[in-house]
Structure formats: C-alpha cells, structure tokens
N, C-alpha and C positions, 0 to 999 in steps of 0.2 A: 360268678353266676352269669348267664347266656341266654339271653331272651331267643327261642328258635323263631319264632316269627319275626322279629326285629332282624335276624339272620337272612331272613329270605328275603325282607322288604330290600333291607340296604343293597342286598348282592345283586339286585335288578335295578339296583340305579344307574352303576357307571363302572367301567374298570378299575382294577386294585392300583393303587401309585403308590403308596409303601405297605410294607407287609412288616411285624414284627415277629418273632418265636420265642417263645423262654428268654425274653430281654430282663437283664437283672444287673444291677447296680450296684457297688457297696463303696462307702468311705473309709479305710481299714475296717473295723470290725463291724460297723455299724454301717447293714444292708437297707439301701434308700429305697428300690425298687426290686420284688421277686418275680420273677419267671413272666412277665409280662406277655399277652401274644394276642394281637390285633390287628385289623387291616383297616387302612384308612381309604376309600375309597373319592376316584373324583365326582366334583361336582357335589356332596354332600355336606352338610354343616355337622359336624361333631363337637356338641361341646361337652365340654372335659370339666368336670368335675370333682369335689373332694377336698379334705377339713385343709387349714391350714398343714404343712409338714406329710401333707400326704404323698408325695413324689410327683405331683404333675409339672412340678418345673424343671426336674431332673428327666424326666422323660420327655418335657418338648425341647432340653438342652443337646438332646442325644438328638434327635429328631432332628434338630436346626443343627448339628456340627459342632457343637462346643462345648461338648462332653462324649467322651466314647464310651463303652459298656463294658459293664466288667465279662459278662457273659452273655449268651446270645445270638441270633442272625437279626437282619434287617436288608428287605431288598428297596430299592428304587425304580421303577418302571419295569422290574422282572429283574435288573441286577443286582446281584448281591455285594451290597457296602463290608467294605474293609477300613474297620474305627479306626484303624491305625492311620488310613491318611485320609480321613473322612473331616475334612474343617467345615467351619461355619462358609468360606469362600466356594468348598463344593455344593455343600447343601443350598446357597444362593444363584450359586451359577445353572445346578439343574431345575432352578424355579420355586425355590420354599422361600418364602418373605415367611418376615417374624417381626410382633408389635411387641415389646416387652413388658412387662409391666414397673421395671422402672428404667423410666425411658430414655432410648440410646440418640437423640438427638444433642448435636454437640452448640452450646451456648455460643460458643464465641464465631460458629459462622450463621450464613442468613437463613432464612427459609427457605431462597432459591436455592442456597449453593447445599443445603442440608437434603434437599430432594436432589439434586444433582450427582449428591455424593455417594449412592448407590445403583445412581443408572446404567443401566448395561447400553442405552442410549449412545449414540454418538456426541462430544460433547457438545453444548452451544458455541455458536462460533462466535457468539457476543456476550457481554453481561446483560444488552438488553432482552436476546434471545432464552437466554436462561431464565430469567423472569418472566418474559410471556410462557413460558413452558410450563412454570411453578405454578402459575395462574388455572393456567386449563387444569394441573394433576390438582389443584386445592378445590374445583369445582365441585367435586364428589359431596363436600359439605356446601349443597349452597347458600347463598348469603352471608356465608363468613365473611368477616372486614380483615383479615390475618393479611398486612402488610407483608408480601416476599420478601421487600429488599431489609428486613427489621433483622436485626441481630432476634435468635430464638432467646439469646439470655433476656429480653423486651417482653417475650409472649406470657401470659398467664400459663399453669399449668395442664388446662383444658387445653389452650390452643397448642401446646406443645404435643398434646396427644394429637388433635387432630391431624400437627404437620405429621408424626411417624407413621398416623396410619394411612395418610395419603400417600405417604410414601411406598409402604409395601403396598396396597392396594392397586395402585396405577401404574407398577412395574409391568416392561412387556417380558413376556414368557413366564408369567406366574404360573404357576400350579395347581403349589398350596400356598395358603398364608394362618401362619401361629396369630391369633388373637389372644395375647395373657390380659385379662382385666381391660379392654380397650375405652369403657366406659364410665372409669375409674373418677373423672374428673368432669366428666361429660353434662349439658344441662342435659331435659327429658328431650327437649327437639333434636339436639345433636344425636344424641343415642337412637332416635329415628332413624333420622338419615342412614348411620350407622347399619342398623336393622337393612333398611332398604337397600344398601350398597351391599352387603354380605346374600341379598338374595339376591340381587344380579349375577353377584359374582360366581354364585354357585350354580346359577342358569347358563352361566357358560363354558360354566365346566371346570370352574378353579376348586380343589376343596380347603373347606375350613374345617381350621380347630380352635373353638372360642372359648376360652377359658373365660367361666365371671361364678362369682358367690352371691350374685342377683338371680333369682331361682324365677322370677317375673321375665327376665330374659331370656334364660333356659327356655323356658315353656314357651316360649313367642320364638326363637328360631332352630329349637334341635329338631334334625331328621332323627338323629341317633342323639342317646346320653349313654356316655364314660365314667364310672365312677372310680375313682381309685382312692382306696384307705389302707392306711397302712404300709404302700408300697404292693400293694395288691391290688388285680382289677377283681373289685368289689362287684360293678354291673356293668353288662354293654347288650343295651336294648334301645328300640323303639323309641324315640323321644317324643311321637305324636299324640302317646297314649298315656303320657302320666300324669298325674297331678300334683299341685304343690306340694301338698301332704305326704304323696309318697316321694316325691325328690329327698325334703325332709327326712323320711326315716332309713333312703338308701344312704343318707348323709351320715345317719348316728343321732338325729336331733331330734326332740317330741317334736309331735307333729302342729303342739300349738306354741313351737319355743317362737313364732313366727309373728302374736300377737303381741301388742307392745301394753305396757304397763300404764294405766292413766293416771295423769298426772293429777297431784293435789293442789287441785286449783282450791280449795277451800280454807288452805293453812294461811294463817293470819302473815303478812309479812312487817317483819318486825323493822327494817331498815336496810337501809338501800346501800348496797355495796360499794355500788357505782353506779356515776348517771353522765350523762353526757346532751349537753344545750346548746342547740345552734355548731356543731361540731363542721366545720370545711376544713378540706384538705382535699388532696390527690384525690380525683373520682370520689369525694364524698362533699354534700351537699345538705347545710342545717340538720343534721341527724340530730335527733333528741331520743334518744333512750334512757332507761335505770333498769337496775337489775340488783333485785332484792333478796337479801338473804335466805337461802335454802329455795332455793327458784333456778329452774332450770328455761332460760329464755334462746329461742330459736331466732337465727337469722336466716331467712330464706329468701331465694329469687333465685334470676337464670343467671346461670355462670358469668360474672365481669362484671356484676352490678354493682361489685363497690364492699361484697362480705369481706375477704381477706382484707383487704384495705382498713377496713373500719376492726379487725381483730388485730390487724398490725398495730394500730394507730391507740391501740386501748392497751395493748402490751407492753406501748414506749411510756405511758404512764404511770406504770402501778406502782402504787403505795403514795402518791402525792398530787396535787392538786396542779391539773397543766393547763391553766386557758378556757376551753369548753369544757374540759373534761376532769369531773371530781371522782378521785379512788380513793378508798379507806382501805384496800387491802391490798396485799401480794397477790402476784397472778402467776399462773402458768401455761405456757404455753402448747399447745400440740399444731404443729405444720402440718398444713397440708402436701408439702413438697419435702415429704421424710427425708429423700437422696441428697436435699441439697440444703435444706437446713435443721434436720433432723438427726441425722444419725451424727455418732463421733466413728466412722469406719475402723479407724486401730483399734476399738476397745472394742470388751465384751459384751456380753449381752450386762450381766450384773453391775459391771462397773457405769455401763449407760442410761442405767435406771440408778442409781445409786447415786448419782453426781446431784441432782436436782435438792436430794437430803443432806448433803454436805456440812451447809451452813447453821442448821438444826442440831449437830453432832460434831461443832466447834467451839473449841473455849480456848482462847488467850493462844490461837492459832495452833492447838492441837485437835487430830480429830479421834473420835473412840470408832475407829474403823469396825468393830465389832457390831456395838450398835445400829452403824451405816450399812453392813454386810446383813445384819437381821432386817433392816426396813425393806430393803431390797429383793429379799428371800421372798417376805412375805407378800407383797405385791405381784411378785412374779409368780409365787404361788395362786392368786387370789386368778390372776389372768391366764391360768396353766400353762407358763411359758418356765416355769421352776425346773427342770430335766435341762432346759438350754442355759442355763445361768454362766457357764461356764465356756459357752462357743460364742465365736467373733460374730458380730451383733451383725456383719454384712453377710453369713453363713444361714440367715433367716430366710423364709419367705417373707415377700412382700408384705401380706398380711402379719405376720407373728411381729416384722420389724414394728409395723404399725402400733400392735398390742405391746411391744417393748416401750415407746414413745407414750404411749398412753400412761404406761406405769410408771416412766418416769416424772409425770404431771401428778399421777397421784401420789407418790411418795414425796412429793414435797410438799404438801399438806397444804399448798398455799390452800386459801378460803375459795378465791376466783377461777373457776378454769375455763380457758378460752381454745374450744375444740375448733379446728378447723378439717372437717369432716373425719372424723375416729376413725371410722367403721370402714374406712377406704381399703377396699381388697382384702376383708375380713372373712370368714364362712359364717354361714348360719349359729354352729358352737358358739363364735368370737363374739359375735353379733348379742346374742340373748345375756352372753359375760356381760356384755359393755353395758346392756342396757340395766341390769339389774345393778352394776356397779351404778351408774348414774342414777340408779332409785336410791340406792345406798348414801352417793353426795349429800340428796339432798335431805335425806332423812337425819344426815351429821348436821344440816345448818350449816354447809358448803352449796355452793353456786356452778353454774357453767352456765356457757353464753355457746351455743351450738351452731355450728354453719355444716351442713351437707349437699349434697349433691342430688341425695334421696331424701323424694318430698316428705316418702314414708316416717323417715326420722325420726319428724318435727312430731310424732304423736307423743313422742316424751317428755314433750314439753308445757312449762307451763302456762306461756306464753311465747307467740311467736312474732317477730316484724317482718315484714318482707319489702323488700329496696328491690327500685329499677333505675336505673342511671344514675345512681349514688345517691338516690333519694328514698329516707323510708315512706311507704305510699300506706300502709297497714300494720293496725297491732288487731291481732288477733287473740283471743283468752280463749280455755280448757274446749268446750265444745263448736265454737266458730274458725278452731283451728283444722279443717277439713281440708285433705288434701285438693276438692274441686275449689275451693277459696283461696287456698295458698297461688296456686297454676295463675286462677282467673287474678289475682292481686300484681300476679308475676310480671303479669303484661300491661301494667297497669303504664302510661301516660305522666310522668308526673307535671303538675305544675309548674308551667316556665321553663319544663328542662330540653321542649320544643318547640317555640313558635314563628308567626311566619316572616317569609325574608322581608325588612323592613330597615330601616337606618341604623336602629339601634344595635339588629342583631350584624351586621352589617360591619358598626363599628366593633362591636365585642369579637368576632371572628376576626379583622385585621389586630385588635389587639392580643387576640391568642395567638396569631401567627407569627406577630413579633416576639414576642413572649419564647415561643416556642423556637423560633430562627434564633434566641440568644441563649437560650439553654444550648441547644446544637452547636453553636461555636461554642460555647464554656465548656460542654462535654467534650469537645474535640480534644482527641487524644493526643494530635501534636500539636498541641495549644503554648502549652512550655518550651517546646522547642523552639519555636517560633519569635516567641516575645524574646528569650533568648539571644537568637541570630540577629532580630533585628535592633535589638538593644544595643547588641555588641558593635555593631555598623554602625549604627548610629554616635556612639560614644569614641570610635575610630575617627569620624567625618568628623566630629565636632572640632576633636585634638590635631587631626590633621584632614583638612579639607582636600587633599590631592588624595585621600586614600579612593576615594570611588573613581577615579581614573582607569582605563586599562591599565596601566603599570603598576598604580595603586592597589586596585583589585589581584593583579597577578600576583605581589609579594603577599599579601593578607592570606591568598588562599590557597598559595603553593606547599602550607604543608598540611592541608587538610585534605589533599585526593590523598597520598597513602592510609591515612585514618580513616577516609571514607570506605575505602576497600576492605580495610581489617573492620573498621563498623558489619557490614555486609555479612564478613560471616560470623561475628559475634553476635549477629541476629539472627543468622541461621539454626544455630544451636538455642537459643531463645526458642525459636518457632517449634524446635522440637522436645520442647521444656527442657530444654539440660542449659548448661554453662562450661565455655571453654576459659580454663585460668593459665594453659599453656599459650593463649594464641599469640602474646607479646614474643615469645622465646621463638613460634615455628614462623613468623615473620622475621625473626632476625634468622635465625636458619636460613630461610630462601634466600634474606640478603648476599649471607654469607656463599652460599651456593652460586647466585647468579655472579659473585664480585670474581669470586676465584677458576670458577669452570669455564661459565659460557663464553668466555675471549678464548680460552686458548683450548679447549676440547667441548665445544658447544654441544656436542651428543653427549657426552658424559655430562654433562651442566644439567640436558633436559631429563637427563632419564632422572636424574638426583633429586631434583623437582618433582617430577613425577611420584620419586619412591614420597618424598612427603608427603604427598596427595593419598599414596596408596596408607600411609602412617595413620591417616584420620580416619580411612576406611577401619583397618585395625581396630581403630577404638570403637569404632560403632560398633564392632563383632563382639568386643571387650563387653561394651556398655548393654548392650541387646541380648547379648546369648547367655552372658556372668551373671549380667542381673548387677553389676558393681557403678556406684552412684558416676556421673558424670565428672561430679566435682574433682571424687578420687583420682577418676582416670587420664582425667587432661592435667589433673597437678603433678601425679606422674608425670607424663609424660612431658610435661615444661623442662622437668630435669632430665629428659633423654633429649630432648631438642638441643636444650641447652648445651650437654656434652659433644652430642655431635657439632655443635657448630665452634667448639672449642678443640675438637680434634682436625675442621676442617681448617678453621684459621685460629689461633689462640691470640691474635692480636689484630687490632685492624691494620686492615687492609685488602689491595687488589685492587681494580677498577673495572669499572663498568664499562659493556660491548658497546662501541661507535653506534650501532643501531639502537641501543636502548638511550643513551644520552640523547640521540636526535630527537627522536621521542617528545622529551621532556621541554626542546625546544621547537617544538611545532606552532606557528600561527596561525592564528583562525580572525576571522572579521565579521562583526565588532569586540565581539567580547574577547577577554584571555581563555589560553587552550583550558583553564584549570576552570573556569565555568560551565564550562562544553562536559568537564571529566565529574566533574560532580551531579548535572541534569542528568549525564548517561547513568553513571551510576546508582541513584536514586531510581529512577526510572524499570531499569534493570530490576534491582532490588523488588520493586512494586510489582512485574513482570513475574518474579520468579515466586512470591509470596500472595500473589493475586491473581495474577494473568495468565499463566500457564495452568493447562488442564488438571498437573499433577499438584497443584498449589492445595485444593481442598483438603487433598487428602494428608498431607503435609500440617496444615493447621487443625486437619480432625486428629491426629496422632498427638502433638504435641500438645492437645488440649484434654484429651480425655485417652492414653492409649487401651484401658481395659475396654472402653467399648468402643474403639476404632478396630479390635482384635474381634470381639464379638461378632462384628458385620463381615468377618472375613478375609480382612485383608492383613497385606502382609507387613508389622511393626521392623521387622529387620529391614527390608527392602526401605520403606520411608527413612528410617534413620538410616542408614548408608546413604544414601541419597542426599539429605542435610548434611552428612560429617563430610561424602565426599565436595559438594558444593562449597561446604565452610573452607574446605583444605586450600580449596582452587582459588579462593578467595584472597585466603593468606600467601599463597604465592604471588599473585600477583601485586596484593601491597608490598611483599619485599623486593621483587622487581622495582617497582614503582622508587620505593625508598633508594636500589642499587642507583638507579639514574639521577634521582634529587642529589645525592651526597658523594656518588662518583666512587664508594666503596665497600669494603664487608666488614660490617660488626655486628655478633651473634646479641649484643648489649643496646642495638640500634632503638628496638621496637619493646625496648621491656617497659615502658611506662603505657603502651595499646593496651594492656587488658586489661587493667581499671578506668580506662579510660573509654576505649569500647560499651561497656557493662553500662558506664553511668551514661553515654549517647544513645544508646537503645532503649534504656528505660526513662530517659526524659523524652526521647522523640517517641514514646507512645507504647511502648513492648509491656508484656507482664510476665513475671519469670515464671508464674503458674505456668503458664506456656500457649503455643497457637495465636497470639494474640501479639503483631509485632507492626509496627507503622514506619515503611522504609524510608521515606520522604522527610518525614519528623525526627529520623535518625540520623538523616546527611545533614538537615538544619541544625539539629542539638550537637556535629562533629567542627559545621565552620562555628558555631557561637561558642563552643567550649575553644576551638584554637587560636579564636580572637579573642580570648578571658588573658591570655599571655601575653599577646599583644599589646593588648591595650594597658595591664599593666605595666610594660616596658615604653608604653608614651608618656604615661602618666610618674615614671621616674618612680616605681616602686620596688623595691629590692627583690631578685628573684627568688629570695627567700622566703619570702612570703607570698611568693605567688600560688603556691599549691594549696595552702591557707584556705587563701583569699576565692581562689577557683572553686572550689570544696564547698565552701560556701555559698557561691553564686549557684551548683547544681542542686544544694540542698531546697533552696529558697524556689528555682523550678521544679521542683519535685512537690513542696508541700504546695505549690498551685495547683498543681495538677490532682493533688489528693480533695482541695478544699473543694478543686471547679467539681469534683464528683459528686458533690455531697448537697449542690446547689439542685 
C-alpha cells in the first residue's frame, strides 16, 4: 500500500540516495523478503517498522553490504550496485553508518580506540590525541561520564549503545545512518538527546532509517513510516499523520493491545519470597526490599543506578540464605545483554529454551528428553516462536532471540524470575505476549522482580522501587505507581549519597582512590608475570650474589632473547585468536637454514628464509579461506617444517655467518647487549600490538571476527598480516639461536611452543583472542628461563625440573585467575 500524498510530501524534500526495485531475498526455500521497491531519500527520517521476523534486518543487511539479494536492482547516488561485490566496506566507504541492534562494539578495546576504529579520519598521532577526539565525537550525548580510555568490556550496556552510536553518527562523509533499535537500553533523557541528534542530523542533510518497536518514538520522529510484514511492504506513507492506534493496526495489533493490564494489588500476600536488609555491594547501597509471592515487583530508575547490579546480586543467591539477603526459592534469570550472557550461539532455538528444564526431567543422571522436547514446544508455542524451534537461535531477530530467552526463564518453572528488561526490541505482538504471560505468573502464585528501560512497563506491576546511585529512594503501590512519579522519584538525591567537600568526604574519596589504585594493580594483567621475574631474580641473587652483575646478568639472560622473539610471535597468532603448535619445528627450520645456507650461498640462505615467511602467509590463506581450525593447520605444518629441516640437515650441524656470531658479541654500556634485546623487544611487541595504526584493527579481528567483517573490513588481509609478522618473528629467533650455539638443528627450538603458549598467557594474553600484554610476555619468558636456572643452583636434578617449572606457571596462572575475581 502507498500513501500518494506521503509520495509527494517525501519527493519535495531532498534527492533519492538509494533506490530499491523488486528487491527480494530468500534463504533456499524460505523467501525473507518479496519484491520490495523504495527510495530512501536524503535528509529524511524513515522509520522502519514491523513484527518481529518481518524482514527489516535482511533488508537493512542488503542496504549496509552484508548481505546481497537474491533478486532485484539497487542504485546508490544514481549508480547501480552490483551485490556481487557490494560489501559492508563499500557501503561504509560511500557513507551508510549502521547502529546494530546487537552491538558491534569490540570489549576488549577502549572507547577511544572503538571510535577510532572506523574513522576514515586520519589516524591520531597520539594515544593522547585519540582521546581528546573520542571526547568531542561522545559529546553528542552530553553529560555523559563514559570514561574513553575504559576498556568498552567496563561500560554498561546503555553506554555501550551510546559509544556505537557515536560512533556512526560523528563519522565525516555520512549520508545515511541504519538506527536498528538504538534506544534499546537507553534512560528517557538519553533517548532525547538521541531524538535531538537524529534531527540535526537530518537538517543537514544525513538520511535516517530508525528502526524501533517504541511506536511513542515513531510518532515523535518519522517524516515517513515503512511498514514491512511478512517480507512485504505492508505501508510507506506519511509519518506526520498517524496515530498510535493506526501504527497498531498497520502492525497486525488491536488497537488497544497497547494498554497494560492492572495489577492486583488487592491479592492478599501470603509470604515473601525474597527479601533483602541493609544489602551493600558494587553500586548498591542498604537496599531493603521483599518480594512476595504472586507479586509482580518493578525496579525502576535511570540507567546505572544500580538495577542490573542488584538482579545480579539476587541471582548469585537463590535458593539459600546469603548475608543481607534471604531466598526461599530458585530463580531465573533473563539478561539484559542477550549476546553476551544470554544466548548459547551453537544451539538451537529449542535446545536454548530447553536447557533451563533439564534438571526437572533428570533422575539418577538420566534425562526423558521427550518430556524436556514437549516443555519446550509448549513455551515456545505459548511465545509464537514454535515454526523456529528448530533454526540456530543466532538465525533470530533481536527481538524473537529476546522472547527465546524469556522462554527459557519460564520453562524452568523456577517460583522467582528476575527480568532484566524482557520487552527489549520486542514489537507490539511480543509485547502484549509477554505482558499477558506475566498476568499469567502471577495468577500461578509465581513472582518477577522487573527492571526496564520503559517507564511504561512498570504499570504491571504491583509494586514498584526506584534507585538513584544505588540507593532505593521509593516504594510505590498499585495507583501511586504513575509514570510522572516513577521519572520525578528517578532523580531523586539520596541521602548521604552527595554531600559537601568537608574532611570526612575527603577522607572517604582518598580511601576509594586507594582501594581503587589496588584493585588496578591486582587487575593488572601482567601482575603474574612479574612477581614471576622478579621472584626468579631474586632467588638467583640470593644463591648467587654476582648474578646481578653485568656478567652475571649476561649468562642469566642470554638464553631468553631467542624465547623472547619466538614469545612475539606466539602472541601474534594469540592477537589473532588462533594458536601456532608448529612454531618450535619453523624456528629450528630457520636455524637449520641460517647454519647451512647463509655462509656459503647467503642469497640462497635468504630467499629459504623468506620462503618460510611466505609458509605462514600460506597458512593464513589455509586458515581464512578453508575455514580449517589454526590448531589443525600449524600442527600440520610442524611436521612439514620438521621434514624440511631433516631433508636440509638430518644431523646437526654447520655453522654460523662471522656476521651473525659478532652479533651476539656486541657491547653496550652499562647494561649486557641481552638487556638492550629484550627492552627492544618488548617494546616492539607493544608497538606492533598497540602503537601502530594497524594494531586496532588487528585486536578487533582477533576479538570478535564476525563483527570485525560486518564493519567491512578485510578478515583475510588482518590475518596474513599476523601470520606473516608471526613467521618474521620465528626467523629471526632462529637466527638468533644460529649465533648463540654456532649451528643447525631442526630439534634446537622444539620445547618454544609450549613454552611460548605458557609466557603469553601468564604475561597477560587470552586465547579468546585480541587481548595480548607484550611486556608481561618478555617478563613471564626471563622468569620462566630463570625457573632452570635456579634449579641448577639449587643442585636439583634436571629431571625434575620440567615438574618443578609446570608448577611454578600453574601457581602464576591461578593468581592471575584469583587477582580477577578480587
């Protein structure tokens, strides 16, 4: 359907910037999107509408590059796109920014270097200039406190929205910008701002397409509304002329599926579920609540005040009595951060609802899968998500995953459930499901304790508290729970949680800042490496006091520069979440290569070298194009290394070029050259992992590559780039090795790759990936080579020294697990 006057309004606003015609989609048999044809014009707001499952994320997938069309035209500023080489890196580079709605910001780097990391910007020429940049693009929300330099894995999940859409919004050469659900997690002031910024932006000419299932936000900024159902455009008219009502019934929904159900505040409450006295922790502050059987109780306030915190903190108790807080029942959970503590991604949608009833449907460690397969049916039927039972639960929208996640909470029948906003990126259908199921709860003589984001919510409830700085300031009951009460309570002052600067507060702020400066070293990543190195020195000095001499020092740490070097690129492959198990074999390689070539045909020496280098590259094309695990493909290849270095010498020997021996005896003043080689090293390492331009993009791959791909860039080119750097690496540790020992053996370097693996992940690496500490990695390589050492002073048999070593990594490994947890 085609509003003509909506036709005429839009076509006087601004020229067409994409055009679509009979655009249609299918996933073999099952068509997502039919014959679609629209034009998006600049400078207008479109928001995009329609039930869960309706095609609008397939269609802003095409739109944004990361999905092509099965059939169809689409032009771009009059050009017509060819899907075939149309990526998300073109669609960005001619100016479409896209906000996801589960979002592509990667944890493990900052806030600076996450906004950095899709600037077409010239880079900063400093860490400090990158932060003042992050600063100005965060302003768009003002008064945010979003620490730049904070790891994003730190931020709440509102501020995590706010950095992505800072970030498409403040790109220069936008166009357009995809809004999927941007105010998902948002308080109401944020979603302002919000508001405010999308009408700037369209004043100067950017267009948007804001997708939300808040129909209060529709009608407050569509020029135009999009409806799509079914895979069909259902409407595209006028957005200035509709009413809620009729949004509603272009939706498929009664027009009063919009009023919420009142609660029965009159049922007697028979016993308290749960209560909670004087409750401190993390951002919570004497909370005293209960929550009374068949009671549906609201937490409410502006985003950060301490709701998640205090549903975490009730979830780590259930079923027993912890300190402040008394449970009498099981509880279940629902995240608010579905992507990263909700979903199980390998499974299906039935088996993800299914899991929570397990326990229900075991006896003597069997389970009646039948049973567990019917509980699951029927939930999912109950939430009309029954048709998907059977597709991978990450094959959902947003919303549906949501309503999976929910089902899972009720199929486990716990008594307690602890929502951490449900309704998140739900539609109107979803929405009227969930609430009528939640009449349902409590009509069983089951509970929930509610946190949302929408004030509206809270009218389900039957009583509500509302917390501001982790304090609860309001309990509100059945008719004084009004949304102008809830807001005004929002901003409520608590008690003592501000007063003025005076000695006391004074002292209490130097004691948080200590507090806080010793969590920061306990957190620090190369905290085990450290104690480590310096243990190991220490326990050297003791048994032999000339060991901290220059001389002393040079014997101690002349066999940890070739370690350090093969360390380097055993963290390269780290950074790019893989694992090399060849890298011991392709250092004795290069040994072998440097012992026998480079003296007597030094061009043949280098090219052989070289072809090694090019061997890693190889695996990267293996590892990136096959799709075949890391693991497989360098254990492979240890045994092609290996052969070659048995066909180039099968016995040691050869010796090393006069210029690489001098090398090894170069002086420096004060220190030994091997101190000089390890600072460089280290250093380097931090350079190529931090300091260089290309380093972001490098730790966004190895961190997250499905949305490092998303944003357009290219996952082959980063991983060649890691494999070839790793390769370059391992050359030159066997160099290094040819000049310590003066020959070639392919057997020189085979105890480096377990030895590597365990110096990267006690100096600080996570094999998840992206996440690698090169400093902490040259410290955990001298303290692991002084673990030999020092058993050979202490007269203990080198038979027991691998043991004895093994042990001493394990013992900084569980520090490093404990210092997390502090």
């Amino acid at each position: 359907m085609r509003d003509d006057s909506a036709r005429q309004a839009t076509e006087s606003e601004g020229p067409v910037l994409i055009s679509v015609r009979e655009l249609s989609k299918s996933f073999g048999a099952n068509k997502v999107l039919r014959e679609i044809s629209l034009d998006i014009r600049a400078g207008e707001i479109l928001v995009l509408l329609g039930p869960n499952g309706a095609g609008k994320s397939t269609f802003l997938n095409i739109i944004g590059g990361t999905l092509p069309a099965s059939s169809g035209t689409m032009t771009l500023n009059g050009q017509r796109i060819d899907f075939d080489s149309y990526i998300a890196g073109a669609a960005r580079a001619n100016g479409i920014q896209r906000v996801f709605q589960e979002l592509s910001t990667f944890a493990n780097l900052t806030v600076g270097e996450n906004l950095a990391l899709t600037s077409h910007q010239r880079t900063a020429t400093s860490r400090r200039e990158l932060m003042r940049i992050a600063r100005e693009r965060l302003q768009v929300f003002p008064g945010n406190l979003i620490d730049v330099s904070a790891e994003v894995s730190e931020l709440s999940v509102a501020e995590r929205q706010m950095v992505e859409i800072a970030r498409a919004m403040t790109e220069q050469g936008t166009r357009l910008v995809i809004l999927d659900e941007p105010t998902s997690a948002l308080s109401t002031h944020e979603a302002e701002q919000l508001a405010d910024l999308v009408h700037r932006k369209a004043d100067e000419g950017v267009a948007i397409i804001y997708v939300t299932h808040k129909l209060e936000e529709a009608l407050k900024l569509a020029h135009r509304v999009v409806v799509l159902r079914d895979g069909q455009l259902h409407f595209d008219g006028d957005g200035r002329s509709l009413t809620h009502d009729q949004l509603l019934g272009l939706l498929g929904a009664a027009a009063d599926q919009h009023h919420t159900a009142e609660p029965q505040t009159n049922s007697p409450v028979l016993q308290d579920l749960l209560t909670a006295q004087s409750l401190t922790g993390p951002r919570l502050h004497d909370i005293c609540i209960h929550v009374g059987k068949g009671e549906i109780v609201g937490v409410a306030g502006l985003e950060g005040a301490g709701q998640r915190e205090l549903l975490q903190t009730l979830f780590a108790t259930r079923g027993r009595t912890s300190g402040a807080i008394r449970s009498l029942s099981e509880m279940a959970y629902v995240s608010g951060d579905r992507k990263r503590e909700g979903l199980l991604p390998l499974w299906n949608v039935e088996d993800n609802v299914a899991i929570s009833a397990a326990p229900r449907f075991s006896r003597f460690g069997f389970v009646d899968f039948s049973a567990l397969k019917t509980t699951a049916q029927n939930w999912l039927s109950e939430l009309g998500l029954s048709h998907r039972a059977g597709s991978q639960i990450v094959s959902l929208s947003g919303g549906n995953q949501q309503r999976a996640l929910l089902c899972r909470a009720l199929a486990s029948e716990a008594p307690l459930l602890l929502l951490d906003d449900p309704t998140r990126g739900v539609d109107a259908n979803a929405k009227a499901s969930i609430y009528a199921i939640l009449g349902n709860v409590r009509e069983s003589g089951r509970s929930a304790i509610l946190y949302s984001t929408e004030v509206a919510e809270f009218h389900q409830c039957d009583r509500v508290y509302v917390m501001a700085r982790g304090h609860v300031v309001a309990e509100l009951s059945g008719a004084e729970a009004t949304e102008e009460r809830i807001v005004q309570a929002s901003f409520t002052n608590p008690s003592g949680a501000s007063t003025p600067l005076n000695t006391m507060a004074a002292a209490t702020d130097r004691s948080l800042f200590r507090s806080a400066s010793l969590r920061r070293l306990i957190a620090w990543r190369s905290l085990p490496a450290s104690i480590l190195m310096i243990a190991m020195f220490a326990l050297a000095f003791w048994q032999q006091p000339n060991a901290l001499s220059t001389f002393g020092l040079e014997l101690l740490l002349q066999a940890s520069i070739p370690l350090a070097f093969a360390v380097v690129a055993q963290m390269l492959f780290l950074l790019g979440g893989d694992i090399d198990l060849g890298l011991g074999f392709a250092i004795g390689l290069a040994n072998v290569l440097a012992a026998t070539y480079l003296v007597d045909a030094p061009g043949l020496g280098l090219l052989a070298l070289a072809g090694l280098v090019a061997g890693y590259v190889l695996l990267a094309l293996i590892v990136e194009l096959l799709g075949v695990s890391s693991v497989v493909a360098t254990l492979g290849a240890s045994f092609v290394w290996l052969g070659l270095g048995l066909m180039v010498r099968e016995t040691p020997g050869g010796h090393s070029p006069e210029w690489l021996a001098a090398v090894a005896h170069v002086k420096l003043w004060p220190l030994p050259l091997a101190c000089y080689v390890l600072i460089a090293v280290a250093l380097l390492g931090l350079w190529i992992c931090q300091g260089w331009g290309y380093s972001i993009r490098l730790r966004a791959l190895g961190h997250n590559r499905r949305t490092y791909v998303s944003l357009g860039f290219s996952a082959l080119a980063g991983r060649v780039t890691l494999y070839a750097l790793a390769g370059s690496f391992a050359v030159l540790s066997g160099l290094l090795l040819t000049a310590a020992t003066g020959a070639g053996n392919v057997h020189v370097a085979s105890s480096f790759t377990l030895a590597t693996i365990a110096a990267v992940v006690v100096g600080g690496a996570s094999f998840a990936g992206g996440l690698v500490a090169p400093i902490g990695a040259v410290m955990a390589v001298v303290g692991i080579s002084l673990i030999t050492t020092n058993l050979g002073f202490l007269g203990i048999s080198s038979e027991y020294s691998t043991a004895i070593g093994g042990l001493a990594l394990i013992t900084a490994l569980s520090f490093r697990s404990i210092s997390r947890s502090v």
